[in-house]
MARKELUM-152079 format. One record per residue: residue number from 1; residue in one letter; x, y, z of N, C-alpha, C, O in turn. Coordinates in steps of 0.001 Angstrom, whole numbers, plus 500000, padded with zeros to 6 digits. Example, Ala and Ser with C-alpha at 12.3 -4.5 7.8 and 13.67 -1.06 7.14 Angstrom:
2
[pt 1, "A", [513190, 494310, 507800], [512300, 495500, 507800], [513200, 496700, 507800], [514236, 496681, 508465]] [pt 2, "S", [512850, 497750, 507080], [513670, 498940, 507140], [512900, 500030, 507870], [513409, 501138, 508039]] 
REM end
This chain:
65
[pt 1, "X", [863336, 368080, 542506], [863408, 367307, 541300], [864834, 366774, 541127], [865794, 367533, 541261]] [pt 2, "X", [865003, 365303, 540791], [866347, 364590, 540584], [866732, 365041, 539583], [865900, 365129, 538680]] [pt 3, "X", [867990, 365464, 539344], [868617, 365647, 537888], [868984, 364109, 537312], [869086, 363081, 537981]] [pt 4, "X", [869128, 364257, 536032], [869238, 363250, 535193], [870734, 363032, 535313], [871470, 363977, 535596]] [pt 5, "X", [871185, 361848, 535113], [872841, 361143, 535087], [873295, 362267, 533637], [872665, 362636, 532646]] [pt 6, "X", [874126, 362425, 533939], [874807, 363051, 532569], [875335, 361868, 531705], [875350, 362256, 530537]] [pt 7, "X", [875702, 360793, 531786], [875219, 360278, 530363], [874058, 360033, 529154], [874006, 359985, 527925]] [pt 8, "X", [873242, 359922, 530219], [871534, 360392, 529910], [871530, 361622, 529240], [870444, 361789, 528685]] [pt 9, "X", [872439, 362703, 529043], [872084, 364343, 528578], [872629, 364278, 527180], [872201, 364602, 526073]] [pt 10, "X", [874357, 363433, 527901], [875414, 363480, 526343], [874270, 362309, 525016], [874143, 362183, 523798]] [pt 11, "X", [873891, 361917, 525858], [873460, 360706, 524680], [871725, 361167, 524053], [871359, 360879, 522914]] [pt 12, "X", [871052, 361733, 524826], [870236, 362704, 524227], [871037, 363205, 523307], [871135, 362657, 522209]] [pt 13, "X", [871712, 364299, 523619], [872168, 364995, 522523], [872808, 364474, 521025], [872682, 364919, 519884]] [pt 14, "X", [873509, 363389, 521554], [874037, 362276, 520444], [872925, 362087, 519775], [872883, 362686, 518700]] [pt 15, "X", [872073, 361499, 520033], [871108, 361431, 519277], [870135, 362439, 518326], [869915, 362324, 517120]] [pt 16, "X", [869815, 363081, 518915], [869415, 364687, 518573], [870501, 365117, 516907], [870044, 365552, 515850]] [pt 17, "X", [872173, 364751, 517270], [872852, 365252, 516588], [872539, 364138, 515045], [872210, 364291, 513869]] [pt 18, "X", [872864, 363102, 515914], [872900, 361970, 514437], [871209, 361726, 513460], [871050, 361255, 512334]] [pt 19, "X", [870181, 362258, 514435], [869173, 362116, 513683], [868842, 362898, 512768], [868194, 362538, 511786]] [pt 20, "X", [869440, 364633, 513072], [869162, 365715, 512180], [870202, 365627, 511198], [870009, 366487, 510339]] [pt 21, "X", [871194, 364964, 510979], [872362, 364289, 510354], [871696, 364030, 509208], [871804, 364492, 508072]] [pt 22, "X", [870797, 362993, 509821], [870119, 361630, 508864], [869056, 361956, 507790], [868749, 361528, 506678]] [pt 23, "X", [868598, 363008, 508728], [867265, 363802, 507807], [868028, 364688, 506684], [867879, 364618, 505464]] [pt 24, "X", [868808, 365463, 507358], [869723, 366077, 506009], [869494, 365422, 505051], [868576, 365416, 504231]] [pt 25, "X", [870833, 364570, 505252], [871226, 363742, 504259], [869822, 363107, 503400], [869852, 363128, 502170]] [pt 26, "X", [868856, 362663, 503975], [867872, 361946, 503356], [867094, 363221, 502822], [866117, 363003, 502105]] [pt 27, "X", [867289, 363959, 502982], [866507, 365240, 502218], [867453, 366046, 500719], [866954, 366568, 499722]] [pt 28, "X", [868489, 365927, 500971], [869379, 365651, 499820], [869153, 364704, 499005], [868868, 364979, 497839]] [pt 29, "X", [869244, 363137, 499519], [869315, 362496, 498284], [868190, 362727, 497100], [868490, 362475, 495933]] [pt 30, "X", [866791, 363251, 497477], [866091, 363662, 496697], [866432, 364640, 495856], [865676, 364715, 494887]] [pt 31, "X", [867412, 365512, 495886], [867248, 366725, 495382], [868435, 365929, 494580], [869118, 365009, 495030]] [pt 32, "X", [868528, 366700, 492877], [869226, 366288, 491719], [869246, 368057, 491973], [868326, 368865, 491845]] [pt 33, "X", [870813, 368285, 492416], [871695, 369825, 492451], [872462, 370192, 493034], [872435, 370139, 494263]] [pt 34, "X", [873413, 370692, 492357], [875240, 370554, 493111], [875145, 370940, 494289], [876005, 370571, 495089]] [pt 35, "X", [874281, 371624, 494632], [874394, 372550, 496200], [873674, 371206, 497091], [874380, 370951, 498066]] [pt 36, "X", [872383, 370244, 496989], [871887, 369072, 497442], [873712, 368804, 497541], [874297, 369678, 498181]] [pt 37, "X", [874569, 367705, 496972], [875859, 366982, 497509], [876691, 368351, 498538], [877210, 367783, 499499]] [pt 38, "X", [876853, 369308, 498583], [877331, 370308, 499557], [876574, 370242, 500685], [877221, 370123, 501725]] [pt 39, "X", [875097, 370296, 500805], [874624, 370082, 501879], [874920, 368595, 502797], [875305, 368400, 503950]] [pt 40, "X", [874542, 367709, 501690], [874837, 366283, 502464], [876449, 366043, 502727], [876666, 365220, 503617]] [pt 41, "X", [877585, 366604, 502124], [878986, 366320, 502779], [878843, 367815, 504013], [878787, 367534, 505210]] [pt 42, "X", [878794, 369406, 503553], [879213, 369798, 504685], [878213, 370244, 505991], [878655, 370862, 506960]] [pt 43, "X", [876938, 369870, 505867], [876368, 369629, 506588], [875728, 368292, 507241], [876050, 368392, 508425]] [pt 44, "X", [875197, 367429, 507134], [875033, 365872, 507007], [875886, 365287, 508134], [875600, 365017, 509301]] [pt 45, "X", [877470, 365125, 507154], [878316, 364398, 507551], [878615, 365271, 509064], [878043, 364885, 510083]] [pt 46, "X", [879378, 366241, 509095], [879657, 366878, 510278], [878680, 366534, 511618], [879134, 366287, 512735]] [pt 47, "X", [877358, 366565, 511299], [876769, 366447, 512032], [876701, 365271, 513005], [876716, 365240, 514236]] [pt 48, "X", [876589, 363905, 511684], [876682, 362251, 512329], [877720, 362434, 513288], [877598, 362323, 514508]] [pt 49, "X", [879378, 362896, 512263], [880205, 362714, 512615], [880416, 363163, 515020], [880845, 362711, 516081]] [pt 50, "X", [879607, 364465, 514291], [879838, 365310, 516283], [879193, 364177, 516893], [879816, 363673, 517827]] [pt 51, "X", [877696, 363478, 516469], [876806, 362762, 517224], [877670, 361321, 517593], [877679, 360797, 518707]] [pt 52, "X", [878338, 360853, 516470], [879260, 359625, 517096], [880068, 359768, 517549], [880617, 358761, 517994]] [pt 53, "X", [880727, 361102, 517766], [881518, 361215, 518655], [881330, 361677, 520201], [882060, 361452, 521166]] [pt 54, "X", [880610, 362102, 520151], [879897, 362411, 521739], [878889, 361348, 522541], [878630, 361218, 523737]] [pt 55, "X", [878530, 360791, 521588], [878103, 359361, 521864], [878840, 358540, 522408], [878371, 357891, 523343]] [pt 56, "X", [880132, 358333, 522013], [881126, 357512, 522372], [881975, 358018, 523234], [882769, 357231, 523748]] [pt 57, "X", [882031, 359547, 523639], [882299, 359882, 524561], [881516, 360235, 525979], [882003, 360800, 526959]] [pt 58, "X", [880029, 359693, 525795], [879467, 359540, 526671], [879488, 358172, 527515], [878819, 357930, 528520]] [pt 59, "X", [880288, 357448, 526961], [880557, 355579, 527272], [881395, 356319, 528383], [881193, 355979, 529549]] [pt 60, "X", [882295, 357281, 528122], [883790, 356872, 529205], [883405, 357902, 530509], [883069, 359085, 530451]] [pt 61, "X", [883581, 356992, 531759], [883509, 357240, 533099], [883918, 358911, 533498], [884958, 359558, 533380]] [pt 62, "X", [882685, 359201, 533970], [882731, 360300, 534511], [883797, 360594, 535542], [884205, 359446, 535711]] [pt 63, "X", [884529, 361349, 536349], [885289, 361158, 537759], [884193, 361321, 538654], [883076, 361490, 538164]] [pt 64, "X", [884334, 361298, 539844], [883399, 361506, 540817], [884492, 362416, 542134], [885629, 362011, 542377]] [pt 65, "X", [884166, 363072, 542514], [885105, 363764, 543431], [884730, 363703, 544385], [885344, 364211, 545324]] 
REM end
């Protein structure tokens, strides 16, 4: 069995990260309660935040040895 390119893995995961991000957050905005805005800043955000960043670090060239 071929293994998959590892940008193919990081960007799965990017995704994976920014979608459970999204649901957070969209599961918060329903809720009217101080702990709902704690969830959507310290969980939510962190999350997008790892997913766009590994995302964008899945753009830059692997080495090849």
């Amino acid at each position: 069995m071929m293994e998959k390119p590892i940008i193919e893995t990081r960007i799965k995961w990017a995704s994976l990260l920014i979608g459970a991000g999204l649901l957070i957050q969209m599961g918060t905005l329903f809720r009217i309660h101080p702990l709902a805005f704690v969830a959507f800043v310290v969980v939510g955000c962190p999350l997008i935040g790892t997913g766009v960043i590994l995302y964008l670090w899945s753009l830059v060239p692997v080495r090849s040895k």
